[in-house]
C-alpha positions in Angstrom: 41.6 6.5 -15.5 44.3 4.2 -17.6 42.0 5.1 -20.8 42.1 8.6 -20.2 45.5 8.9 -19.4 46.9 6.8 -22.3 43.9 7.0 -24.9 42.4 10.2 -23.9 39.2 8.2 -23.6 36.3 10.3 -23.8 33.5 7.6 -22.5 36.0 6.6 -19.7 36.1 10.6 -18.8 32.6 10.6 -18.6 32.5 7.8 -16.6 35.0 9.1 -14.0 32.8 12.5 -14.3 29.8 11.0 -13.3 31.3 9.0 -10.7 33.4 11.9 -9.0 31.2 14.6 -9.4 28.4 14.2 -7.3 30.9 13.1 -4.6 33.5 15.8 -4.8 30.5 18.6 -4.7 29.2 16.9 -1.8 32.4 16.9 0.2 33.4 20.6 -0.5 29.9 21.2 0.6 30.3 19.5 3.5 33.0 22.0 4.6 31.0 25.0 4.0 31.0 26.1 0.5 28.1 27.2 -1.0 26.3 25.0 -3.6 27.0 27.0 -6.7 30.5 27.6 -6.1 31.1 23.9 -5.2 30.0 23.2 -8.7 32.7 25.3 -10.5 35.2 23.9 -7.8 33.8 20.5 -9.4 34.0 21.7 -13.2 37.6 22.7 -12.9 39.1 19.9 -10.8 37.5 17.4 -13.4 39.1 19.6 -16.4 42.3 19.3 -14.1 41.8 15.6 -14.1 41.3 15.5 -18.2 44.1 17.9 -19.0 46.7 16.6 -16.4 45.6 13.0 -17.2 49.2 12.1 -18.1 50.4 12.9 -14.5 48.3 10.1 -12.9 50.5 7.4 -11.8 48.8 4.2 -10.3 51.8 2.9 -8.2 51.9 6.1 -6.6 48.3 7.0 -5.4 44.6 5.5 -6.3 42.4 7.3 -8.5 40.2 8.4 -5.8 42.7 10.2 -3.6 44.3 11.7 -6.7 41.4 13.5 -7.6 40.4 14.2 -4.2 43.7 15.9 -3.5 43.4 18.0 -6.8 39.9 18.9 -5.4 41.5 20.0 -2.1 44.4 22.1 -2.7 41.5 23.7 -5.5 39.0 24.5 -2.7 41.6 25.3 -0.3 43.9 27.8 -3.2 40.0 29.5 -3.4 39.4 30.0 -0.1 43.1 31.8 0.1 42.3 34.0 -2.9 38.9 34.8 -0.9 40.7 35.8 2.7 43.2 38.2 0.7 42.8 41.4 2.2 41.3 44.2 0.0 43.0 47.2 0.2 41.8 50.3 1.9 40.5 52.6 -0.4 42.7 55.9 -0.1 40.5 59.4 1.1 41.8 62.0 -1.4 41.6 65.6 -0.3 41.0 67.5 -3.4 42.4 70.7 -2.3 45.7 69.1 -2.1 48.1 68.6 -4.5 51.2 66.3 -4.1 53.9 67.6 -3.4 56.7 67.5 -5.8 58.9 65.1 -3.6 56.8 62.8 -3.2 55.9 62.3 -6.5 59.7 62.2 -7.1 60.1 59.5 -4.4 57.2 57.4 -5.8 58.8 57.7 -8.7 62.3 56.3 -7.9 60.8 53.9 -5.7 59.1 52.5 -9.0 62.1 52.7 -10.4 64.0 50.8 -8.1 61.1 48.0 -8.3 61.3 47.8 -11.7 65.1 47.6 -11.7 64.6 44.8 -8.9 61.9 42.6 -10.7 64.6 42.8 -13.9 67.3 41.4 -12.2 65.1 38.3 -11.1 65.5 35.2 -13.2 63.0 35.8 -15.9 61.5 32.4 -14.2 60.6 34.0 -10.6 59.8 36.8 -12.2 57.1 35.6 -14.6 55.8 34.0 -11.3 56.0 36.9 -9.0 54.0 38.7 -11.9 51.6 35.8 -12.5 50.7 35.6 -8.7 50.8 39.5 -7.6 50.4 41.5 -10.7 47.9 38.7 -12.4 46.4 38.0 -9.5 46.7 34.3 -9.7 46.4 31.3 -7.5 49.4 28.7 -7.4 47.1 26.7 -8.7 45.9 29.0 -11.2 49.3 29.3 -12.1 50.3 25.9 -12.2 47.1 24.6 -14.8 48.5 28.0 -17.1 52.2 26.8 -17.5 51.8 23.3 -16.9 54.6 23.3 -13.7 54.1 21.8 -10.7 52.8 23.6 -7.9 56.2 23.2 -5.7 58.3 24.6 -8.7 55.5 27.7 -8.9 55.9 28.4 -4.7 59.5 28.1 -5.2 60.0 30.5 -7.6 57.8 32.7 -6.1 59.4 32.2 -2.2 63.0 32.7 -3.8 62.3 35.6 -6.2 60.9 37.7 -3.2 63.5 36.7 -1.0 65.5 37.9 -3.4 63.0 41.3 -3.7 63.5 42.0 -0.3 67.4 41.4 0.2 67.9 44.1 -3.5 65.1 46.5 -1.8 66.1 46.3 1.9 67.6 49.7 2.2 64.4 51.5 0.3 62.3 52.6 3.4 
């Protein structure tokens, strides 16, 4: 790991690949995932390891349960992106038409959104649009910008706190 980290040692990585690999797929299979999916889980925690190589600190943790944690919070940042609720798809009666006011109340309520989200730092707000507008996991997020995954939640936690307080009086 040493050799990747501070050579970018491509023989190393491929040693560390085909010493975590088989491993890592068969503990997330172990807790339920499905083979194929288990395998991307697999691809992108080892391109985690590779790209975030610089992170690893060996008086801090052993290889091994770094990479196992990186495979964790992965499998477990999938599994929250797969329990997100769908939304109900709306019935439309086509005989009716909105009605004026409540296109004009959709409308300011937009408005005031917009208005809200622009008086965020531009920090929680590149977040908050990263995670519910993008559609992104933290951890998605975090291997995009390169933060940590506590600075990501943070943001996100204190830019809809924030959301809420600015919006309270909207319903």
């Amino acid at each position: 790991m040493l050799a990747v980290r501070d050579k970018r040692d491509r023989d190393a990585f491929s040693a560390l690949f085909d010493h975590f690999a088989p491993r890592l797929k068969g503990m997330i299979m172990r807790s339920g995932t499905p083979a194929h999916q288990a395998e991307e889980i697999v691809q992108d925690v080892m391109l985690t390891v590779w790209r975030k190589a610089e992170m690893f600190d060996p008086h801090r943790a052993q290889v091994s349960a770094w990479i196992y944690q990186i495979a964790r919070n992965r499998q477990i940042d999938i599994l929250r992106k797969e329990r997100r609720p769908e939304p109900e798809e709306l019935i439309e009666d086509p005989e009716a038409e909105p009605d004026a006011s409540q296109i004009l109340a959709l409308e300011q309520e937009a408005t005031e959104l917009k208005n809200a989200l622009a008086r965020l730092s531009d920090e929680q707000r590149e977040m908050i649009e990263k995670a519910y507008l993008g559609e992104l996991t933290h951890q998605e997020i975090s291997a995009q910008t390169g933060l940590p995954l506590g600075t990501i939640k943070s943001r996100i936690r204190l830019g809809l706190e924030r959301l809420r307080h600015e919006l309270k009086g909207m319903r």
